[in-house]
C-alpha positions as CSV (number, residue, x, y, z in Angstrom):
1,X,-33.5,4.3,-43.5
2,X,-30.6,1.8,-42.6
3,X,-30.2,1.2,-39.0
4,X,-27.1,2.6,-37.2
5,X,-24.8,0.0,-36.0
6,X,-25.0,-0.4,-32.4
7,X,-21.2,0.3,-31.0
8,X,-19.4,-2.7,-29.4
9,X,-19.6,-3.1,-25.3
10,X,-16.7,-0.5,-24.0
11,X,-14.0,-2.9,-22.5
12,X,-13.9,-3.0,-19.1
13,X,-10.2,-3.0,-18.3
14,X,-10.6,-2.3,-14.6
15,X,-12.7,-5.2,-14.0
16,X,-10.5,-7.4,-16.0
17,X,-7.5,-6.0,-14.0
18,X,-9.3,-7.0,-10.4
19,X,-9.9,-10.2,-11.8
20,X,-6.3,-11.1,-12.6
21,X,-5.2,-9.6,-9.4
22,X,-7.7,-11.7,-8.0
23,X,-5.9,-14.9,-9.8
24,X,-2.3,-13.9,-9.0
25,X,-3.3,-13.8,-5.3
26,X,-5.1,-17.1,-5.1
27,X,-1.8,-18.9,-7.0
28,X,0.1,-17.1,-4.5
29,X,-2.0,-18.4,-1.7
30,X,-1.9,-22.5,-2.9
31,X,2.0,-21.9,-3.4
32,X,2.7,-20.8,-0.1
33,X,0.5,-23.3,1.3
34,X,2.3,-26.1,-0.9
35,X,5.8,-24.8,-0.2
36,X,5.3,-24.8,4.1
37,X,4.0,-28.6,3.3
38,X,6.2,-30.2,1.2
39,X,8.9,-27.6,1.0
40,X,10.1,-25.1,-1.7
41,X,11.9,-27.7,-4.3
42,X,10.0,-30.9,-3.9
43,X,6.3,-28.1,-5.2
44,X,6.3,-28.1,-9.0
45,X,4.5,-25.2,-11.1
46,X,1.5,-28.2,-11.5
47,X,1.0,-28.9,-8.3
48,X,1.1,-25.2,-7.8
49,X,-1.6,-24.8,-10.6
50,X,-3.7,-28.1,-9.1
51,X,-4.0,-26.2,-5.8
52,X,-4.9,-23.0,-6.7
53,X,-7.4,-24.1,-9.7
54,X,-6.0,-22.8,-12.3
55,X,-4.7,-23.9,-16.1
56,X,-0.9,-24.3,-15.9
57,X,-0.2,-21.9,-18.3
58,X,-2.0,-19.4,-16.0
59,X,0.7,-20.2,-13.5
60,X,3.6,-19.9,-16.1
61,X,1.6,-16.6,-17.6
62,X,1.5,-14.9,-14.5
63,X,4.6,-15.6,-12.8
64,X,7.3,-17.2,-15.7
65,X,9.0,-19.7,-13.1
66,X,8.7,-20.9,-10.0
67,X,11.4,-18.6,-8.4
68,X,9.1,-15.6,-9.9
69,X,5.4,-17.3,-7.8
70,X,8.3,-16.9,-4.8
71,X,9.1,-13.2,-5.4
72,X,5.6,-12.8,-5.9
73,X,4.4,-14.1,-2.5
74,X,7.1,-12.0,-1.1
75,X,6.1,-9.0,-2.3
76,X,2.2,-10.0,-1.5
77,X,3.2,-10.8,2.2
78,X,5.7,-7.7,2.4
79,X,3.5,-5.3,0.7
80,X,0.2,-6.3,1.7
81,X,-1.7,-6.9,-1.8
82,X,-0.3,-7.7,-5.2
83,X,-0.3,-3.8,-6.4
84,X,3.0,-3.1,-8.0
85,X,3.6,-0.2,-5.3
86,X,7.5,-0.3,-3.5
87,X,7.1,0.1,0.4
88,X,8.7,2.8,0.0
89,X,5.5,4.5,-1.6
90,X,3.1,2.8,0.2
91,X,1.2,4.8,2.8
92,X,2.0,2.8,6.0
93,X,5.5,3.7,5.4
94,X,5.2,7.2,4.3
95,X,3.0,8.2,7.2
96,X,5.9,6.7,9.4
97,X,8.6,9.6,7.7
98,X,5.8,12.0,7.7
99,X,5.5,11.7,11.5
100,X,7.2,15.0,13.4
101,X,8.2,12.8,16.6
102,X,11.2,10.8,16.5
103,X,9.9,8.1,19.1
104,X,6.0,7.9,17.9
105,X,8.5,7.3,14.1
106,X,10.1,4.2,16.0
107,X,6.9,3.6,17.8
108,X,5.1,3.4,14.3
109,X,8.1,1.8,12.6
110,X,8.1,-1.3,15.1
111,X,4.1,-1.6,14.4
112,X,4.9,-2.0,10.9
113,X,7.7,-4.0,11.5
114,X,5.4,-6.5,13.6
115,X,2.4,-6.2,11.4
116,X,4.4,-7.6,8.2
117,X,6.1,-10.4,9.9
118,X,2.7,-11.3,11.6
119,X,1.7,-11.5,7.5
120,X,4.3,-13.4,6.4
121,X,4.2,-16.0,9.1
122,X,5.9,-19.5,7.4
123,X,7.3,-17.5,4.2
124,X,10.7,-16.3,5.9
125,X,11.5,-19.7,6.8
126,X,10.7,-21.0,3.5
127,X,12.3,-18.0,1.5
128,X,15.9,-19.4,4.1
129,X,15.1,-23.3,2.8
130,X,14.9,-22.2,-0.8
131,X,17.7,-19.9,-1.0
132,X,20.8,-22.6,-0.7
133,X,19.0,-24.4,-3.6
134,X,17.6,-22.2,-6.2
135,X,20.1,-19.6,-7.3
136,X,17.2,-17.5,-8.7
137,X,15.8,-18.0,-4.8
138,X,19.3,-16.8,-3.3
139,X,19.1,-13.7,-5.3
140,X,15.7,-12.6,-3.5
141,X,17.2,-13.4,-0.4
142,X,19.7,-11.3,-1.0
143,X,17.9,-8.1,-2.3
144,X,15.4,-8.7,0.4
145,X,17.8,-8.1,3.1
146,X,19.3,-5.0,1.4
147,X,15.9,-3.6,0.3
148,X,14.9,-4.2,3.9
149,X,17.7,-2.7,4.9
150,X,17.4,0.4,2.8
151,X,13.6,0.9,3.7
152,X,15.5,1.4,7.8
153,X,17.8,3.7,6.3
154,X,14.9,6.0,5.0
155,X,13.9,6.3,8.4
156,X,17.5,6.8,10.1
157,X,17.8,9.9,7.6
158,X,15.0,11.3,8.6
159,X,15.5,11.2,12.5
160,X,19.2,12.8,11.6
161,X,16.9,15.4,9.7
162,X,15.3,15.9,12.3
163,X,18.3,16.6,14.9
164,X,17.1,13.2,16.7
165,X,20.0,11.0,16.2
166,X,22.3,10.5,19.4
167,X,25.8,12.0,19.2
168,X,28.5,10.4,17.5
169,X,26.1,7.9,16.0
170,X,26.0,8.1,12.6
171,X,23.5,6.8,9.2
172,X,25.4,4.1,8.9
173,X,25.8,2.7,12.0
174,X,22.7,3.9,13.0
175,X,20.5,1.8,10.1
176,X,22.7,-1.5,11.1
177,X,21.1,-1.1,14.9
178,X,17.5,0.1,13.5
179,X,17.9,-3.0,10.6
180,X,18.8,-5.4,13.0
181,X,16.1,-4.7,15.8
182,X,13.9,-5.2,12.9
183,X,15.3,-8.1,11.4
184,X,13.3,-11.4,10.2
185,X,16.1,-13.6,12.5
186,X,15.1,-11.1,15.7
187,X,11.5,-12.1,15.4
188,X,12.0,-15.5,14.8
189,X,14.3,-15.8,17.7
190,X,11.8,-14.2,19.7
191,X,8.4,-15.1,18.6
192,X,8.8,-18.6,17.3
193,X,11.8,-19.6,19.7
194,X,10.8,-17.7,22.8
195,X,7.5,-17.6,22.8
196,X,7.1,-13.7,22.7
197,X,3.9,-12.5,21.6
198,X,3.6,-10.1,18.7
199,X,2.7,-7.2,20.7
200,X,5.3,-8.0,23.2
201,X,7.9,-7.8,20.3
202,X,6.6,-4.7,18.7
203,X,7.1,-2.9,22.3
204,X,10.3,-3.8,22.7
205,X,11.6,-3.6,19.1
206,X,10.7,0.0,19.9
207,X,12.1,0.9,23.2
208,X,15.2,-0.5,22.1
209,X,15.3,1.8,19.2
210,X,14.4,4.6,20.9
211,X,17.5,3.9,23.7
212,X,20.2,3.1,20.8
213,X,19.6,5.9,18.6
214,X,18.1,8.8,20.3
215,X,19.5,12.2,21.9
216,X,18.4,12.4,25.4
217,X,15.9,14.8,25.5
């Protein structure tokens, strides 16, 4: 009686997905370290490589260009991981519109605000340096500040859903005050120029939101 033929190993596409997660991070993690020490355009998609231990077509592969291992470790230090999940959907930002109280919102807005910053540390300074001389670089910059921007909005629209906003102020001008309390430049000015501690920027970040754009209650 002939033997059956034994069925080939199922594939195991969830460990081979961990595994190039795993690899996209620790590129990420030699490129950042490259750009803070020798800056963004004197790192080349080698050295990149080099550092992170990796075949140079793994870098290419994974990222295309050198602008793309950039948007990458934006999106890593914004985000948190290298899932391909928008802030928007992430759960640190939905529990914040999910929130029924309009100052524990700006409360757990600011704590966001200050946690990602804190996870970013060089990379905003590096993503300013780059942007002037990599047009691909600029562009991020760009839709960084008007994605950031947007991501405030979400929140504005729900405290005017909520009847919170203070009279007269409207979305608009409302998401320039909550986008600018929140701004990269604010916590660098404070933190890294001033000497402000983390915590002592989260506090105020959200007691100045709270004044600008809340009703009295």
């Amino acid at each position: 009686m002939p033997q059956a033929v034994k069925g080939k190993r199922p594939y195991n596409s969830r460990r081979r997905q961990e595994q190039a997660e795993a690899t996209r991070r620790q590129i990420l993690e030699a490129a950042q370290k490259l750009f803070e020490r020798d800056g963004y355009a004197a790192t080349t998609m080698a050295a990149i490589a080099e550092e992170a231990g990796v075949a140079l077509k793994t870098v290419y592969l994974a990222f295309e260009t050198k602008s793309g291992v950039l948007r990458g470790l934006w999106h890593l230090r914004l985000r948190g991981d290298v899932a391909d999940v928008p802030v928007g959907e992430r759960d640190w930002f939905r529990a914040v519109l999910e929130e029924p109280d309009p100052v524990r919102q700006l409360e757990m807005n600011a704590r966001n605000s200050r946690t990602v910053k804190v996870r970013m540390g060089g990379l905003l300074a590096i993503l300013r340096g780059a942007a002037p001389v990599d047009r691909d670089a600029a562009d991020l910059y760009a839709r960084m500040q008007s994605e950031y921007r947007e991501n405030q909005r979400v929140v504005v629209e729900s405290l005017r859903a909520k009847g919170a906003l203070r009279d007269g102020l409207d979305v608009e001008r409302a998401t320039d005050i909550l986008w600018t309390l929140n701004h990269p430049d604010v916590w660098h000015a404070l933190t890294a120029e001033r000497g402000w501690a983390p915590e002592e920027y989260e506090q105020w970040c959200a007691q100045s939101a709270r004044a600008q754009l809340l009703a009295e209650r």
